[in-house]
Phi, psi and omega in degrees: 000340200281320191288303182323292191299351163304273171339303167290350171267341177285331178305285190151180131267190186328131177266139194271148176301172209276144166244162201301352174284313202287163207263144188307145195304307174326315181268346147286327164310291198318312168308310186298000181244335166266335158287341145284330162290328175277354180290290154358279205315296165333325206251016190115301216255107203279335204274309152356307204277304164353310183275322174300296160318311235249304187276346169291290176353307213267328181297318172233113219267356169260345178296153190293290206299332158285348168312300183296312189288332145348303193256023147252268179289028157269297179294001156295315166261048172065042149245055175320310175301349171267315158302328172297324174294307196296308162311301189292340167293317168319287202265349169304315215246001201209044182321319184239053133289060209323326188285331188269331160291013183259311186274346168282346175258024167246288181326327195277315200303322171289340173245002163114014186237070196322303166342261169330327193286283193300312130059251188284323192278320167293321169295268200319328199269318169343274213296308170316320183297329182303310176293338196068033168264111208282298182343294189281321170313306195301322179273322173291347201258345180265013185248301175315294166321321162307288190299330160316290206282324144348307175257035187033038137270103166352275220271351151296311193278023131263353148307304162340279195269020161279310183298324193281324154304311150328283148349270175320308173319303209259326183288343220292293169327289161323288207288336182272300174312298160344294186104004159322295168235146151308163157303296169337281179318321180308282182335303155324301169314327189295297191295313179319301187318278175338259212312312177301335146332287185308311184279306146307354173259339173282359187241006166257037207013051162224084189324312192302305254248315199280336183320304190285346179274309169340285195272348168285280220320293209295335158308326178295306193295319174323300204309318195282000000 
């Protein structure tokens, strides 16, 4: 019995057959190459990672998650045309995501492709309005309200910044509460909307309409 049990400690033990659950050895590499990339990343070493993700990739070629962490540190290491691609695979594959359409309408916006940018920026704040993210919605609809009127389309940027008022409206309690915004900021934010309201509706030739975002702005600020 003495030898037998020697033996079973020099084998090991049994090995259990694989079971229909554990996931095929190609995806496990991948995870693991892709948890060295995320290692990389922590540690710095962005080129590291970069390849580690690129190998996960290839090993699982439907996976999400080095797509995503891709379509950020590609452009850490000076490959922007691969993160704009990568991003777009993101939100191609991952549709009512809000975050990956955010960051593929942040990207189109960085290379000049305003349009596509304002877009793309409309898909994120949709998902985001679905999820109840009040926060990231209020920074995306005020980003958004920007990149329009830069790119002198109006009538997005007064959609916009009628939503990002709303928003501030119906939210004011929450957002105070959070500590998102202070009072001072809220109010300011308020006022701010207006007025750039009032100045996109004179650039749509609709004087009257802008007169009243006009006399909202200075009721916001009275108000404070």
């Amino acid at each position: 019995h003495r030898v037998i049990g020697w033996l079973m400690i020099l084998v090991g033990p049994t090995a259990e057959p694989p079971s229909n659950s554990d996931p095929p050895p190609r995806q496990v590499e991948a995870q693991k190459r892709y948890a060295a990339g995320v290692l990389a990343v922590k540690r710095g070493l962005f080129l590291d990672a970069v390849k580690a993700f690129e190998d996960s990739l290839r090993l699982d070629p439907e996976a999400l998650p080095p797509r995503r962490m891709l379509s950020r540190h590609y452009l850490t290491v000076g490959r922007p045309d691969d993160a704009l691609a990568m991003a777009k695979q993101v939100a191609e594959r991952e549709p009512a995501d809000p975050e990956a359409w955010h960051l593929y309408a942040s990207q189109l916006h960085d290379r000049g492709r305003a349009a596509e940018a304002i877009s793309a920026q409309w898909r994120a704040i949709a998902y985001a309005s679905a999820s109840r993210v009040q926060d990231k919605l209020a920074v995306w609809l005020k980003e958004l309200a920007t990149w329009a009127r830069a790119n002198r389309d109006w009538k997005s940027a007064e959609s916009a910044l009628r939503r990002f008022l709303e928003l501030l409206q119906h939210n004011r309690d929450e957002f105070l509460r959070s500590g998102f915004f202070a009072e001072e900021e809220w109010f300011h934010e308020v006022a701010l909307a207006w007025e750039r309201l009032g100045e996109t509706l004179l650039d749509l030739d609709r004087p009257d309409d802008a007169e009243t975002a006009f006399d909202k702005r200075e009721t916001s600020r009275l108000t404070f």
